[in-house]
C-alpha positions as CSV (number, residue, x, y, z in Angstrom):
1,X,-68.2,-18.3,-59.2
2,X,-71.5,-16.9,-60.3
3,X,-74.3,-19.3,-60.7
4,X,-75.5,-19.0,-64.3
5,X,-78.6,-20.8,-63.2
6,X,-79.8,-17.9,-61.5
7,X,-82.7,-15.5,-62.9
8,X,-80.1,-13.3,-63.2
9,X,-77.8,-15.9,-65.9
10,X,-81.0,-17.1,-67.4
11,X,-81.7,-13.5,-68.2
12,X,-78.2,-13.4,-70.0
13,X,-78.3,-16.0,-71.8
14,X,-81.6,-15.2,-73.2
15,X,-80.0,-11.5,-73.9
16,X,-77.4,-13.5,-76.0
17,X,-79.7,-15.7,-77.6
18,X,-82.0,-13.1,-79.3
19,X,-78.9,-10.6,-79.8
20,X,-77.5,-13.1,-82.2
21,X,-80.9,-13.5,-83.5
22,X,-81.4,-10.3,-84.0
23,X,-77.9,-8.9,-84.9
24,X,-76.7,-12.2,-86.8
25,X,-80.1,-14.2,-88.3
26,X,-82.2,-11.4,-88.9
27,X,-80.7,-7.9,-89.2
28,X,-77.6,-8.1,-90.8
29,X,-78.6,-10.1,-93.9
30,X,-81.2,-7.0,-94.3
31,X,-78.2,-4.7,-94.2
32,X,-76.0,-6.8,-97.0
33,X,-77.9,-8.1,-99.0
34,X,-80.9,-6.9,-101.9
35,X,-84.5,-6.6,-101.2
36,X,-84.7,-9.0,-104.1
37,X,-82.7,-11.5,-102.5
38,X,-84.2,-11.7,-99.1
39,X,-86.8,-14.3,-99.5
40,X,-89.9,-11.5,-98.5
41,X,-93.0,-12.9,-99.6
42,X,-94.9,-9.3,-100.0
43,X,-92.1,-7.2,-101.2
44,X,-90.6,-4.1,-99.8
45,X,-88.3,-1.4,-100.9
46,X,-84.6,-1.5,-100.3
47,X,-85.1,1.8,-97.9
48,X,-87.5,0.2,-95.8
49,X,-85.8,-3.1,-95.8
50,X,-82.5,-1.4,-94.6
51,X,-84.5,0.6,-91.8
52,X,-85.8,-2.8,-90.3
53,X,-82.4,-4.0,-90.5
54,X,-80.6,-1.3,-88.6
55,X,-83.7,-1.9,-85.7
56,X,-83.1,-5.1,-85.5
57,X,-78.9,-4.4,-85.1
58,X,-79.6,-1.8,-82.9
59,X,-82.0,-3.8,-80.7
60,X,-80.1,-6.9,-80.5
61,X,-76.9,-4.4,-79.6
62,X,-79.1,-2.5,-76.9
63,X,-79.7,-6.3,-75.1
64,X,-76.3,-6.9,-74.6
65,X,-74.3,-3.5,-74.7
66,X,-75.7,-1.6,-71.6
67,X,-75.3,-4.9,-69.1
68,X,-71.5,-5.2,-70.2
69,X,-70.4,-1.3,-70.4
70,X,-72.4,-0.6,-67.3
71,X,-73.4,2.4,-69.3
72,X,-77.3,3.4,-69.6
73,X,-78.4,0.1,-68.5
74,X,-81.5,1.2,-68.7
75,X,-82.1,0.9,-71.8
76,X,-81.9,-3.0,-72.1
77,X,-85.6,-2.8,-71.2
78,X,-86.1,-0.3,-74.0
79,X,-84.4,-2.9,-76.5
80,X,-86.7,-5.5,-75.6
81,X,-89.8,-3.4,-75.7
82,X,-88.9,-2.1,-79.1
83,X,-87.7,-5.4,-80.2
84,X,-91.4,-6.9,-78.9
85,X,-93.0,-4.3,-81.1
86,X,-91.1,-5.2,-84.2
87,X,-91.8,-8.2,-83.8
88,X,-95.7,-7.8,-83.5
89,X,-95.3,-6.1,-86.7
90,X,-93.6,-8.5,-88.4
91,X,-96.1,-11.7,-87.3
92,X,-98.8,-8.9,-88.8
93,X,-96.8,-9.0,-92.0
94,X,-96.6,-12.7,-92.1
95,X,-99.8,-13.0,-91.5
96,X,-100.7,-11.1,-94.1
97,X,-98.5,-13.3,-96.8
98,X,-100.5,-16.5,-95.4
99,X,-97.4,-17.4,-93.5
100,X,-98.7,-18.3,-90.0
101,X,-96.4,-20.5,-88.8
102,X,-93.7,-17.7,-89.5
103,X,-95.9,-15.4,-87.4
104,X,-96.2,-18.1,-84.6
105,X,-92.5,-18.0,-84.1
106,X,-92.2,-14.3,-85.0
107,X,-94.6,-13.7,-81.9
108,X,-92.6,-16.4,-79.7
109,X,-89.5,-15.0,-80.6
110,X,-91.3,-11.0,-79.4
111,X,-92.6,-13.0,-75.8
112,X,-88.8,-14.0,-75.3
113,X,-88.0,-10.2,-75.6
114,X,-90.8,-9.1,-73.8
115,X,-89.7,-10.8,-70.9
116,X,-86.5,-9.8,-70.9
117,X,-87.5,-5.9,-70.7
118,X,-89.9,-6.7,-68.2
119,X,-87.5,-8.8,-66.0
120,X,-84.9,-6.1,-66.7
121,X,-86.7,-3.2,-65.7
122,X,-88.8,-4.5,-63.0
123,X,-87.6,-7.9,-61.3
124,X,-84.0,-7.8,-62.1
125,X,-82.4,-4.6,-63.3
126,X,-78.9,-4.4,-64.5
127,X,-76.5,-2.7,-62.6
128,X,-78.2,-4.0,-59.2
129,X,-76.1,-6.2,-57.5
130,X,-77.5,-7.8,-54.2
131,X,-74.9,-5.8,-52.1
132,X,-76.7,-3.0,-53.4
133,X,-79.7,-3.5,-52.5
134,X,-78.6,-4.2,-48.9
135,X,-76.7,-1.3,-48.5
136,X,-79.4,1.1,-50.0
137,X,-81.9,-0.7,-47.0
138,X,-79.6,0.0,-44.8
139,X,-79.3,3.7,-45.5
140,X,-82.9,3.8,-45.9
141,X,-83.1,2.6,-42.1
């Protein structure tokens, strides 16, 4: 059994945590419902509304899909990078509506996925399993 304690199963449940932020919270009510409905306190059009939306999906998607198809893992770190921009972007827009305390958590909320990428790509990339890094020492040797 797999300790989920681990950086490893930390990593995960962080991935789950801000994909259902992401895909659940924040994207999809972007997708379904009106600009005018969305409670946007500088207000955007519909068009760019949706285009947010669909990042967000997409990013909160590209946390979780790579690990568990083992296809393009890679780009996890992508998804959290991109999802760390967005979210610099929107604490700028909140900011800009006098809404700091929405920006505070929009930027915690970007840290969260900034350390995923990094931890992905650097300190614990998907698709690496300890046996393989033993075995590709060994061949190096």
């Amino acid at each position: 059994m797999r300790n989920i304690f681990s950086l490893n199963g930390l990593l995960w449940i962080a991935q789950g945590f801000l994909a259902l932020f992401f895909i659940g919270a924040s994207g999809a009510p972007k997708l379904l419902l009106p600009a005018d409905a969305l409670p946007l306190p500088i207000p955007l059009s519909q068009q760019f509304v949706w285009f947010i939306g669909t990042c967000e999906v997409l990013g909160g998607l590209g946390l979780i899909l790579p690990g568990l198809t083992r296809i393009q893992p890679r780009l996890t770190p992508l998804a959290g990078a991109s999802l760390f921009v967005l979210t610099l972007c929107a604490a700028t827009y909140q900011l800009m509506a006098g809404q700091p305390s929405n920006a505070v958590f929009a930027i915690v909320i970007g840290l969260i996925a900034l350390s995923v990428a990094y931890a992905r790509w650097a300190v614990v990339p998907l698709g690496r399993t300890q046996r393989d890094g033993l075995t590709s020492r060994r061949s190096m040797a």
